[in-house]
One Martini backbone bead per residue (centre of mass of N, CA, C, O) as a GRO file, in nm:
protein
  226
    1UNK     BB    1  -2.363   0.450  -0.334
    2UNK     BB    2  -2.456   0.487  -0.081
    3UNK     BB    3  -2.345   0.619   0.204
    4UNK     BB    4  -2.403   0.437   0.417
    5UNK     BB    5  -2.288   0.200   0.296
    6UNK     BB    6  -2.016   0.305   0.257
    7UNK     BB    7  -1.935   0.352   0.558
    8UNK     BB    8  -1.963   0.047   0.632
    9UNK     BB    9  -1.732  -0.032   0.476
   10UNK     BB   10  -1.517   0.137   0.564
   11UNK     BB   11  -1.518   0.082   0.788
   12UNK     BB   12  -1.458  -0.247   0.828
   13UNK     BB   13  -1.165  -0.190   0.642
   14UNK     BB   14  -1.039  -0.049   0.919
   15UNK     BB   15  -1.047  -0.294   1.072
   16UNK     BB   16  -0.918  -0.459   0.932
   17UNK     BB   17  -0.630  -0.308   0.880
   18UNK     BB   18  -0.585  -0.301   1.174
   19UNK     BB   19  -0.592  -0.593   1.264
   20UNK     BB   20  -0.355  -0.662   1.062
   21UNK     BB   21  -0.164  -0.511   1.199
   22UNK     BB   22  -0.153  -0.609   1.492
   23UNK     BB   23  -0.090  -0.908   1.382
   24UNK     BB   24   0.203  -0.841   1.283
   25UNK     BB   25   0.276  -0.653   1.548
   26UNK     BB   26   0.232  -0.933   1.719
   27UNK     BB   27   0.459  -1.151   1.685
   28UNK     BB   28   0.605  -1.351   1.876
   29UNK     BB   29   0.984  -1.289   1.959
   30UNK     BB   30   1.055  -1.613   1.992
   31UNK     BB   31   0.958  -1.702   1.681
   32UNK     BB   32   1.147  -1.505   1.555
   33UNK     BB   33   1.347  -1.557   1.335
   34UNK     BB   34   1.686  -1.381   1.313
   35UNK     BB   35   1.626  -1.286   1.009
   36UNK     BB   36   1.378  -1.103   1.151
   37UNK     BB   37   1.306  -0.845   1.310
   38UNK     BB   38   1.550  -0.633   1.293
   39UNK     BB   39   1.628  -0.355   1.226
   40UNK     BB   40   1.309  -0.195   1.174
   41UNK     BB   41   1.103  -0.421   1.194
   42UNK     BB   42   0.818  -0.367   1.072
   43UNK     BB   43   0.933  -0.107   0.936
   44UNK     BB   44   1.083  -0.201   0.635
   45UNK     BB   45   0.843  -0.291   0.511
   46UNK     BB   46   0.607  -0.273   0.288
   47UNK     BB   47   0.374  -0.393   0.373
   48UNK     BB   48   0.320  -0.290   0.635
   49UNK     BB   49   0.311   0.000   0.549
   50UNK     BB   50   0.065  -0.047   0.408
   51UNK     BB   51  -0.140  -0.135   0.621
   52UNK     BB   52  -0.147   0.186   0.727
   53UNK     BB   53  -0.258   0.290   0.513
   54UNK     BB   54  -0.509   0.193   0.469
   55UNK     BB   55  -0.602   0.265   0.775
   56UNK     BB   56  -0.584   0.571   0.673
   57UNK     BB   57  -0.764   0.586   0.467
   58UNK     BB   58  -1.024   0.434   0.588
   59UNK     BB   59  -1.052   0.611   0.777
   60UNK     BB   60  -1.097   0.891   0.617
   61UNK     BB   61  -1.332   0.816   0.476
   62UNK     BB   62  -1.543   0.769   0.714
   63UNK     BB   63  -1.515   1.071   0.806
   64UNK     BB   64  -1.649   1.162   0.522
   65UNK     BB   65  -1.919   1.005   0.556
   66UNK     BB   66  -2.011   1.122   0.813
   67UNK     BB   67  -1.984   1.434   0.715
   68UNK     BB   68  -2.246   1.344   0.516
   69UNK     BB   69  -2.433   1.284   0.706
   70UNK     BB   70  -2.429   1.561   0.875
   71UNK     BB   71  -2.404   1.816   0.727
   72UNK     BB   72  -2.044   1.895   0.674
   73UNK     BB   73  -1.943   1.960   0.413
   74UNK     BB   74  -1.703   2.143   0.432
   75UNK     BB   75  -1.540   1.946   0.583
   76UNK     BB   76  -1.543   1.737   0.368
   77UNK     BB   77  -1.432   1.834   0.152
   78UNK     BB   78  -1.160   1.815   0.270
   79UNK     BB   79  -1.120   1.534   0.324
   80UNK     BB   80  -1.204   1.408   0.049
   81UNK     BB   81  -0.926   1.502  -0.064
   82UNK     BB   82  -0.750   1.341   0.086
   83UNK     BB   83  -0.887   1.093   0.026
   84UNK     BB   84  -0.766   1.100  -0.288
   85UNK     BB   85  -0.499   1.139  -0.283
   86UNK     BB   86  -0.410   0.897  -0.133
   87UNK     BB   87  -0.515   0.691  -0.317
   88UNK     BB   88  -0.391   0.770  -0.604
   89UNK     BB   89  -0.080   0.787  -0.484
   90UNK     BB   90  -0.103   0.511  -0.276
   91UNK     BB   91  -0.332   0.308  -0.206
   92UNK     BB   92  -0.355   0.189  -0.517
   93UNK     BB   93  -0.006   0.142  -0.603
   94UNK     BB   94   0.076   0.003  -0.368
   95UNK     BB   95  -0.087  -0.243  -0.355
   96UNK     BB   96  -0.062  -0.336  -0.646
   97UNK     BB   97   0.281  -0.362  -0.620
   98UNK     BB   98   0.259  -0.582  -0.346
   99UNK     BB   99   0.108  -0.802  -0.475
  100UNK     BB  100   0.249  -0.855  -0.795
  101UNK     BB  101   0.551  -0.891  -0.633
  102UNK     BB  102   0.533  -1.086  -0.477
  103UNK     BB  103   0.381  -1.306  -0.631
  104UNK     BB  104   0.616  -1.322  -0.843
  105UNK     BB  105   0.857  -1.370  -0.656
  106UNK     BB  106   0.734  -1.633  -0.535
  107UNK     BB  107   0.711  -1.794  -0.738
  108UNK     BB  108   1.032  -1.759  -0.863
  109UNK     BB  109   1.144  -1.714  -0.537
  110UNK     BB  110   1.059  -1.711  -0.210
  111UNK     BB  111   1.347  -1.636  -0.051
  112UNK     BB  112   1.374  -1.343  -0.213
  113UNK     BB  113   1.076  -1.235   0.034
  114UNK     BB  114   0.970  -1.565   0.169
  115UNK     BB  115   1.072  -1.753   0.357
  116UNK     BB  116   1.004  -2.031   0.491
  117UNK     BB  117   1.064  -1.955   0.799
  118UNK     BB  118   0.746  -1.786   0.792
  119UNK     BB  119   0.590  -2.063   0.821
  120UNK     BB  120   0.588  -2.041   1.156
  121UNK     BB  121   0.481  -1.734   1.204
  122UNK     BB  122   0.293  -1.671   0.948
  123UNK     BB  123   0.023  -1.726   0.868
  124UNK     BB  124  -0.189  -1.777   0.591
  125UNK     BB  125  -0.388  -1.545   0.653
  126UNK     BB  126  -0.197  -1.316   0.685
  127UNK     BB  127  -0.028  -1.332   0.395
  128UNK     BB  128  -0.313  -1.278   0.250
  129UNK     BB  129  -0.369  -1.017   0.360
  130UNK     BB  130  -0.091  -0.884   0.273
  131UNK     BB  131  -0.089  -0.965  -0.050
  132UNK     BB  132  -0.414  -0.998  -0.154
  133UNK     BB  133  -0.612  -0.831  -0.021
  134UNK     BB  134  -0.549  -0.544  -0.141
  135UNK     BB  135  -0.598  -0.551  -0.440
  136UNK     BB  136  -0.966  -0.640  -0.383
  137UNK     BB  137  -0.964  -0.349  -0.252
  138UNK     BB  138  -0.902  -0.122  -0.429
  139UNK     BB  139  -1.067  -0.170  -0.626
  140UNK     BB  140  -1.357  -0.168  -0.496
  141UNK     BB  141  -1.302   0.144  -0.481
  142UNK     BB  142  -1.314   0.218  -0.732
  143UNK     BB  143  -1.650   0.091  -0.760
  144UNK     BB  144  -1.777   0.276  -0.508
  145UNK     BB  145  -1.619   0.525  -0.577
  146UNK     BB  146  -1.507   0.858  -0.677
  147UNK     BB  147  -1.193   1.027  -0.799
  148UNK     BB  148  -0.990   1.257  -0.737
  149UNK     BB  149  -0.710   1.350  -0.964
  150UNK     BB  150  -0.471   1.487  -0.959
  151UNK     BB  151  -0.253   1.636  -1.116
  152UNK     BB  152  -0.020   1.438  -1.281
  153UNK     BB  153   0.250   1.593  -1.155
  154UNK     BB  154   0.188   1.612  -0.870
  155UNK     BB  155   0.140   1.299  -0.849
  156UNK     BB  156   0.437   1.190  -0.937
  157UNK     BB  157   0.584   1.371  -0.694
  158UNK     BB  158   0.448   1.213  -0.487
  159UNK     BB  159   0.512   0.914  -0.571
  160UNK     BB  160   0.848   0.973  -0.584
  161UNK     BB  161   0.887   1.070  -0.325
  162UNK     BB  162   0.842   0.830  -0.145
  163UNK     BB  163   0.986   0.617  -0.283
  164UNK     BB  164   1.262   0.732  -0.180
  165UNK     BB  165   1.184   0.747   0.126
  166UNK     BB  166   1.213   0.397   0.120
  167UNK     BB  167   1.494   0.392  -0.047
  168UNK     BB  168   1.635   0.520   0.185
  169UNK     BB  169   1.552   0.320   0.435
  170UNK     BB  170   1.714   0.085   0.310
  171UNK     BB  171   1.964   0.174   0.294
  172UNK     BB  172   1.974   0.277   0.595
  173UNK     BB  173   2.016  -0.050   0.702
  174UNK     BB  174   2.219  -0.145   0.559
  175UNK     BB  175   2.469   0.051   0.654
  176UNK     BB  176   2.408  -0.035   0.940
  177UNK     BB  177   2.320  -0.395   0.880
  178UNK     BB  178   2.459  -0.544   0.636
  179UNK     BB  179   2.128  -0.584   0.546
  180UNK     BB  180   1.888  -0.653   0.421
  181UNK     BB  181   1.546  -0.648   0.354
  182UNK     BB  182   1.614  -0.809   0.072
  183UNK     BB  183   1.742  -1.067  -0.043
  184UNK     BB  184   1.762  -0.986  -0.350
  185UNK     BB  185   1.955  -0.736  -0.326
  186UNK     BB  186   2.212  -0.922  -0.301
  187UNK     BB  187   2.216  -1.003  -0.628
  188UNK     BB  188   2.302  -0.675  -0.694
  189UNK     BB  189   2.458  -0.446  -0.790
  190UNK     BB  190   2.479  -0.111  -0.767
  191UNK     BB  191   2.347  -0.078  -1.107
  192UNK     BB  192   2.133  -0.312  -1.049
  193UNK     BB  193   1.975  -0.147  -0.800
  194UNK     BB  194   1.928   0.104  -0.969
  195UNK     BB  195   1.765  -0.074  -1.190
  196UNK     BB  196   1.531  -0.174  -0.992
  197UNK     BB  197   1.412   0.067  -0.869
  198UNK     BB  198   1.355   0.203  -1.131
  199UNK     BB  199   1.162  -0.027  -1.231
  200UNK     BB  200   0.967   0.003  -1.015
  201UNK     BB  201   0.913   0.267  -1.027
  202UNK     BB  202   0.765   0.238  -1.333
  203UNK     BB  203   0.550   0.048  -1.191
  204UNK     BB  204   0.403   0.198  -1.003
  205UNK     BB  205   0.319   0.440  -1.221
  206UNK     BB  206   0.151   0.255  -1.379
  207UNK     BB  207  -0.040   0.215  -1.136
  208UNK     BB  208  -0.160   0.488  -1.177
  209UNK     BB  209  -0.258   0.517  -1.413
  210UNK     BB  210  -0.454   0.280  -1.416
  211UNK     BB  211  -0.612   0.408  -1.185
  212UNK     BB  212  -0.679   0.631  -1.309
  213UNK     BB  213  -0.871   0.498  -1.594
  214UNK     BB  214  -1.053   0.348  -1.437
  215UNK     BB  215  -1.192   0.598  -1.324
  216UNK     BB  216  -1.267   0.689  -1.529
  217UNK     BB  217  -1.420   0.429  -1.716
  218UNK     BB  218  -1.630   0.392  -1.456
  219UNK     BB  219  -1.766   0.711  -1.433
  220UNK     BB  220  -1.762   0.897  -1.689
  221UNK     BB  221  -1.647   1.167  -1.556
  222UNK     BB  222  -1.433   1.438  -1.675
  223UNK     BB  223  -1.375   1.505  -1.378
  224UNK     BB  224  -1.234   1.179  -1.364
  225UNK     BB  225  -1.017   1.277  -1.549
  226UNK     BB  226  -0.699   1.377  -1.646
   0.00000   0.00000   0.00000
């Protein structure tokens, strides 16, 4: 894909998940459910969490391929790092993550992971917003340009400590305001949510391997692969 090309779609996903960050982030407060959006407000979701992320990934892309068309190959070079790392370790694997595991519980009990009291707050293209379209958002990027994956230790001490942080900041909520992040929580001992957690890990790594094995056999080049 062209430069000039690349840089108009990151721009454009730059926007668009700027715009859905901005409209989850501004539900209008006496609409929200009382059970909804109280300790660490919309900062406690994974889900909200993804859309920033996003938003800071494509904001890094387009600043690559700006400096990529103005010929500032140098300060390119560090963005561009940035740039995959981001992508390799967290934006890739996140949205996936975040896409299949909501679709996946909400089939299967909806109440306990997004209640139905939350559609009269938040539209259905808001919900496909954050749950649906993240997922062939990521793909599309690895089908646009090729990404360098750091070395595979460095890569998953990088994606197992963020995990970490995200798993720490859920616990401390519930200890703070004794209720859960997500309903599910509530349904397993501490035992079981500790191999809830483990196993959580273990699928998010595993979207990191596939998005790794993706950008090699779609790029096929050495450089590219593990």
């Amino acid at each position: 894909m062209e430069i000039s090309t690349l840089a108009m779609y990151h721009c454009l996903a730059f926007v668009w998940y700027f715009f859905v960050t901005y409209s989850i982030t501004h539900v209008r407060t006496e609409e929200r459910p009382s059970e909804v959006f109280l300790y660490g407000g919309q900062w406690k979701y994974l889900t909200v969490l993804n859309l920033v992320l996003q938003a800071v990934f494509y904001g890094v892309s387009f600043l690559a391929d700006v400096l990529r068309l103005i010929k500032k190959l140098r300060c390119a070079k560090c963005v561009i790092s940035s740039r995959d790392l981001l992508f390799s370790v967290l934006a890739f694997p996140v949205s996936t993550f975040v896409a299949i595991s909501f679709w996946t519980l909400y089939t299967y009990n909806r109440e306990l992971v997004y209640p139905q009291s939350l559609d009269g707050v938040i539209p259905l293209w808001l919900n496909h917003a954050m749950h649906t379209v993240v997922l062939p958002f990521a793909v599309l990027e690895i089908l646009a340009t090729p990404h360098h994956y750091p070395a595979k230790k460095k890569g998953l001490i990088l994606l197992g400590f963020v995990t970490f942080l995200y798993i720490s900041w859920v616990l401390w909520i519930y200890s703070v305001t004794g209720e859960w992040v997500y309903p599910l929580f509530a349904l397993f001992s501490p035992a079981g949510l500790a191999a809830f957690f483990a196993g959580s890990l273990a699928v998010i790594v595993s979207f990191y391997n596939f998005g790794e094995f993706l950008n090699c056999m779609i790029w096929g080049q050495s450089k590219f692969c593990f």
